[in-house]
Each structure stands twice: as structure tokens, then as C-alpha cells.
C-alpha positions as CSV (number, residue, x, y, z in Angstrom):
1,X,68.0,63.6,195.8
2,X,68.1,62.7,192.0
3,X,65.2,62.9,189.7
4,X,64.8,59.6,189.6
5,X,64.7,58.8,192.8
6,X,62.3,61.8,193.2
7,X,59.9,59.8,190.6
8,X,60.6,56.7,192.4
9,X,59.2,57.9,196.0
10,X,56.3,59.7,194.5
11,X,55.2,56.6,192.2
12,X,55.4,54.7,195.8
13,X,52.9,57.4,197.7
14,X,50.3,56.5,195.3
15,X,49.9,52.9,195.9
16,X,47.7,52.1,198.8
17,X,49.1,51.1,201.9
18,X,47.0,47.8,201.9
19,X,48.4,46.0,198.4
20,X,51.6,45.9,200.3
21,X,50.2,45.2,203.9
22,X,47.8,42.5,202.9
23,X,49.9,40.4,200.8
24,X,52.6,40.7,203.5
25,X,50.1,39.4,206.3
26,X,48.9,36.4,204.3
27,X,52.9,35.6,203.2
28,X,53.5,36.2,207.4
29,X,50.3,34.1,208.2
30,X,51.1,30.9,205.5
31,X,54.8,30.6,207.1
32,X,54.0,30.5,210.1
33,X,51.1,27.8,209.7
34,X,53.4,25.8,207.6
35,X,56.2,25.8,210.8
36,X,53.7,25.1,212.7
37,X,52.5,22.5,210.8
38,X,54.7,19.4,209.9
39,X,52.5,17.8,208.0
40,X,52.5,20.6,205.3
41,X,56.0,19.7,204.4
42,X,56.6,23.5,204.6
43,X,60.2,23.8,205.4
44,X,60.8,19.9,205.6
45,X,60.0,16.9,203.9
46,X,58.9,14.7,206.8
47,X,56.9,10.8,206.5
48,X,53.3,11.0,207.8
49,X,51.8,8.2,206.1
50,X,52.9,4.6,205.3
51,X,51.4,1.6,202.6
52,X,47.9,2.3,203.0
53,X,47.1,-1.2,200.8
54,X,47.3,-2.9,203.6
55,X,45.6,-2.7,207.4
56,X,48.8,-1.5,209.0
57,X,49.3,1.3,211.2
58,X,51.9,2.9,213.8
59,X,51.8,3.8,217.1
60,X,54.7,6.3,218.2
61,X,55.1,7.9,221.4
62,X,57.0,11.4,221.9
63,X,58.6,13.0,224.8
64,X,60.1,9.6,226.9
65,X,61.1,7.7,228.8
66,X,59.0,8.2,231.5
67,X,60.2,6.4,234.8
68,X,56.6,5.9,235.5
69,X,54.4,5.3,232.3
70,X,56.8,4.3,230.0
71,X,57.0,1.2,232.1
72,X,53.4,0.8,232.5
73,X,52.6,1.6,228.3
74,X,55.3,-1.2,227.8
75,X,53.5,-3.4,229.4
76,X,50.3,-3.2,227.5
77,X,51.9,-3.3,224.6
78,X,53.6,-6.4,225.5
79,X,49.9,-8.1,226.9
80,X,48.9,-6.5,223.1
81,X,52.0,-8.0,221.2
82,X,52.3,-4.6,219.9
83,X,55.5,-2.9,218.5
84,X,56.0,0.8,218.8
85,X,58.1,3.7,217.9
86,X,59.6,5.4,220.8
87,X,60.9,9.6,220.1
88,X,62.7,10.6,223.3
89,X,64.2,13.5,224.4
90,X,68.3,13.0,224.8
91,X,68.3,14.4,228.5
92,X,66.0,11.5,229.6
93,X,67.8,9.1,228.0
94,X,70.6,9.4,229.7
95,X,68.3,10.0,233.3
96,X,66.4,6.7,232.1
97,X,69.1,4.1,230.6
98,X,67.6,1.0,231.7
99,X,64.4,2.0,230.5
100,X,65.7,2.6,226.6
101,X,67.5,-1.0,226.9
102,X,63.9,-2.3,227.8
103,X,62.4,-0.7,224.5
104,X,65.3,-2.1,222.1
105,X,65.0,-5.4,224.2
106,X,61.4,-5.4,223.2
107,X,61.6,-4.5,219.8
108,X,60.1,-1.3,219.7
109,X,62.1,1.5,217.9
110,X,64.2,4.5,219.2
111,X,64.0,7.6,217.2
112,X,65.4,11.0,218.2
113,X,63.4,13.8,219.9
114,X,65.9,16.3,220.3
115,X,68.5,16.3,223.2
116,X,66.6,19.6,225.3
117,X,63.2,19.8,224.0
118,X,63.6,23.3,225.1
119,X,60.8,26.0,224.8
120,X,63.0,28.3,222.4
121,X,64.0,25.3,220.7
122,X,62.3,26.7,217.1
123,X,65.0,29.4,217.8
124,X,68.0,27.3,217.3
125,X,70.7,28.3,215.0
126,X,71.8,25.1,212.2
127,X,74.8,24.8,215.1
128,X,72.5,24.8,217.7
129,X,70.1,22.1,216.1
130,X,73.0,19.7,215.1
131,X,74.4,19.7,218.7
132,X,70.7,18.8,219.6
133,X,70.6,16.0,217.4
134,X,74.5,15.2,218.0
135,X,73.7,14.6,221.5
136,X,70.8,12.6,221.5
137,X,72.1,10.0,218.6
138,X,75.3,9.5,221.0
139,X,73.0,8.9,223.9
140,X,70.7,6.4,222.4
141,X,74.0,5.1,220.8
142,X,75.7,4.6,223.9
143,X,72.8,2.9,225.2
144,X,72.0,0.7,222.9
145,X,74.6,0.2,220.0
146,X,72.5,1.9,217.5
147,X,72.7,5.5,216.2
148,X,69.0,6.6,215.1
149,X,68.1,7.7,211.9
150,X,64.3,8.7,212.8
151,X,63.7,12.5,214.0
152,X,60.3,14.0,215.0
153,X,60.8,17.8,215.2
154,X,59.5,18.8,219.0
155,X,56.0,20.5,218.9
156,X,55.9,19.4,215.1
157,X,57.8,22.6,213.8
158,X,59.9,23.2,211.5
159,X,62.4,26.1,210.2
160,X,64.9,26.5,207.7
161,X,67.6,26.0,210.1
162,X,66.3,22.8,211.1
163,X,65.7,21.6,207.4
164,X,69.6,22.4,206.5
165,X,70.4,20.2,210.2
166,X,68.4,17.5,208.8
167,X,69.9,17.7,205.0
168,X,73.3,17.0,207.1
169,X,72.7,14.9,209.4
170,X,71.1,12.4,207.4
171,X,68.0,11.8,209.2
172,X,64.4,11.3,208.0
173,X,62.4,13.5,209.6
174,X,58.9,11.4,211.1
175,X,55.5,13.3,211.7
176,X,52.3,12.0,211.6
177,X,48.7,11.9,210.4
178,X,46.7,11.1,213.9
179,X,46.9,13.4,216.4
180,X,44.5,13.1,219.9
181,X,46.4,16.2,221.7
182,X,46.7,13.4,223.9
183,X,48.6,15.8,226.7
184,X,45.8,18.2,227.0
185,X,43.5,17.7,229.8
186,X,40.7,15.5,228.5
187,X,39.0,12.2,228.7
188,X,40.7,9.4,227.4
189,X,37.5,8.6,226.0
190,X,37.6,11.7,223.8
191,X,40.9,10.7,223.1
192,X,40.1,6.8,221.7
193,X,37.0,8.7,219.9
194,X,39.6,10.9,218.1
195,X,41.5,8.5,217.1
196,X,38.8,6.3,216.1
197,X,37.1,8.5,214.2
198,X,39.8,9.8,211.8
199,X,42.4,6.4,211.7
200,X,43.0,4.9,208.2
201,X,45.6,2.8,207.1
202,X,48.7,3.5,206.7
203,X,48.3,6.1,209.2
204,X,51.1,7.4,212.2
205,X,49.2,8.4,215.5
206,X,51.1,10.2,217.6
207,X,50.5,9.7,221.5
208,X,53.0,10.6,224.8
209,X,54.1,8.3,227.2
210,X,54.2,10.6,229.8
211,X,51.0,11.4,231.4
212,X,48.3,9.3,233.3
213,X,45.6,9.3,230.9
214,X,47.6,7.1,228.5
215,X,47.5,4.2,230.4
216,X,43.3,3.7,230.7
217,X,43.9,5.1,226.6
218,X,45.9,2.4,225.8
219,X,43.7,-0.1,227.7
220,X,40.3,0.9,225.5
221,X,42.1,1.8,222.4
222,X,44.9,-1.7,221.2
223,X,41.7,-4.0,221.8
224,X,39.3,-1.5,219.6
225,X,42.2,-1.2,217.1
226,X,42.7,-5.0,216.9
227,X,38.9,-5.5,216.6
228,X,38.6,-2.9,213.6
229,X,41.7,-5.3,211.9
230,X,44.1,-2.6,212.7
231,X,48.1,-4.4,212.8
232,X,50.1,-1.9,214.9
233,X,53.8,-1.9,213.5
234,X,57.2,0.4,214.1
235,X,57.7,3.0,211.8
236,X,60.4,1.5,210.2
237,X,58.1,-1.6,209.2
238,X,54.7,0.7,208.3
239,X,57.6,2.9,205.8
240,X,60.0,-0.1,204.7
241,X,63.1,2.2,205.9
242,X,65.8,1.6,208.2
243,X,65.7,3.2,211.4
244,X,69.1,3.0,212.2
245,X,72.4,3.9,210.7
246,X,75.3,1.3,210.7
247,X,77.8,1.8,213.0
């Protein structure tokens, strides 16, 4: 070993351990809330928030189509005259065809969730993430004549890889500002009170359409919404951007 290096391992023993341990833990403990978090716009510049001069807000649901409440959150909408943004996964959309032409025939919006929605899907290589988003945008396509341009990252992560996908792809990546945890087990009541209790305008809630406590939600919530002089919109209206690409 040289002398300098000699001088270069000895300057190193006499810094404590913890000024390069701590600041690696907080670096460590910031990334990960920032994947974790979409709304931080860590990794990726996503839309959480729309006009807030105005009493408009969006309802978006993630995770469809559901065979069973999908159809029955349709309905209420439709008793509501409410328009929604529906982010499904690409699997179901091809299981549930009929059920995506009722959305478009309805006028709510289609936005991709991801083809999989797999459990290691924050582990997907740039490949791996285009394929995801490939797949779904062809399904919905097929379906419907319209190629999405709306993407909500599953579990609200996001990762470099994903932020070079999106870059490529061309999509605009959708979060959100309201969210109930809607798909833990709880009351709907504590639910509406969630929602209630932090909604502005302008705002995105994000809800599921794919468990049984959305339905009696749904039923409390449009009519408390509508009474506060709430306008529930799509996405693309509440953000004035196009939610699909021409074909």
C-alpha cells in the first residue's frame, strides 16, 4: 500500500461511524417515503389536484372492473348523473369486456392501471413496466377504440424505472389528493367522514370499485357531495387534458 493511501485509510478511522450512518439512514428513509408517496412527486411528476376556482371535483376508482360492483357503482352514478374516471388493471379488462364498453358508453373515463398489478410490480425493469403499460393500452384499445393516455402507478409508487416508462410512453401519470384507504376493513361511515373532512376543490379522491363497502359509500357520500355544492367530473374535465391519444 502507498503512502497515500496509507493517509487516506487512517484519515477515514477517525471519523465517527454515525456522520456516515445517519446521513445514509435519512437519504434511505426520504427515498423510500417519496416512492411510496406519489403525491411527493419524488421520482415522477404525477396530477393530484385540478382548478380549485371553481366547485369541481373527481371521483376515480382503481383496481376494475369488477363483475360485481363495478356494475352496481355504475348505477349510482348514473341515478347521481355523475361522471367518473375508471383505472383498471389490463388482466380484467380483457376478463370483463362488456363491462369497460359500459363505462365508455357512459361517459366515464378509462385510464391505465397496469396490465398485472403484481405484488413485485415496484420491481419491474423500464422493459418490464412498458410491457405492463403496452398491454393494458392495447386492451382498453381493443375494447373500446381509444388508447389511454391516463396512468395511476399501482399502490401509488413510483421508481426511476417507472419515471423513464412514463417519459416514453407518453402518458400522464394521475394520483390524487383524497384518499379514505377505502379497501381496508372499516365503516363506510368512517370512510364518507374522511372524505368529508379533508375534500376541497379541485381535489382527486381515490376510491375502489371492488369491495362491498363502496356501494352503501357511494349511497351516503354523491348526495352529501352534491349538497356541499360539490360537481363530480372525469379527470380529463377537472385537468382540461385529453385522456386519450388519437389513433
Amino acid at each position: 500500500m502507498n503512502f497515500s493511501a496509507t493517509i487516506l485509510l487512517n484519515y477515514f478511522d477517525l471519523i465517527p461511524w454515525q456522520l456516515i450512518a445517519v446521513p445514509l439512514m435519512i437519504g434511505l428513509v426520504i427515498t423510500a417515503l417519496g416512492a411510496f408517496n406519489v403525491q411527493w412527486n419524488f421520482f415522477l411528476n404525477a396530477i393530484h389536484q385540478g382548478d380549485t376556482s371553481n366547485r369541481q371535483i373527481a371521483l376515480t376508482f382503481d383496481d376494475g372492473p369488477h363483475p360485481i360492483y363495478t356494475k352496481q357503482v355504475l348505477a349510482l352514478l348514473k341515478k347521481h348523473g355523475v361522471q367518473a374516471t375508471f383505472f383498471c388493471i389490463g388482466r380484467r379488462v380483457l376478463h370483463y369486456p362488456e363491462l369497460i364498453k359500459e363505462l365508455d358508453e357512459q361517459a366515464h373515463i378509462i385510464g391505465n392501471h397496469s396490465f398485472t398489478h403484481a405484488a413485485t410490480i415496484d420491481f419491474h425493469s423500464k422493459a418490464q413496466w412498458l410491457e405492463e403499460l403496452r398491454k393494458t393500452d392495447a386492451a382498453i384499445a381493443d375494447t373500446i377504440g381509444k388508447k389511454p393516455l391516463f396512468f395511476r402507478p399501482p399502490y401509488g409508487v413510483t421508481t426511476p424505472h417507472l419515471a423513464k416508462t412514463i417519459k416514453k410512453s407518453g402518458h400522464l401519470a394521475i394520483g390524487w389528493r383524497v384518499r379514505p384507504y377505502d379497501t381496508r376493513r372499516q365503516q363506510p361511515a368512517s370512510i364518507i367522514r374522511k372524505i368529508l373532512h379533508q375534500i376541497k376543490a379541485g381535489d382527486i379522491i381515490l376510491l375502489h370499485d371492488t369491495h362491498e363497502r363502496i356501494v352503501p359509500v357511494l349511497e351516503q357520500l354523491l348526495p352529501e357531495l352534491k349538497k356541499r355544492n360539490f360537481t363530480m367530473v372525469t379527470v380529463e374535465k377537472l385537468i382540461r387534458r385529453n385522456a386519450y391519444a388519437q389513433l
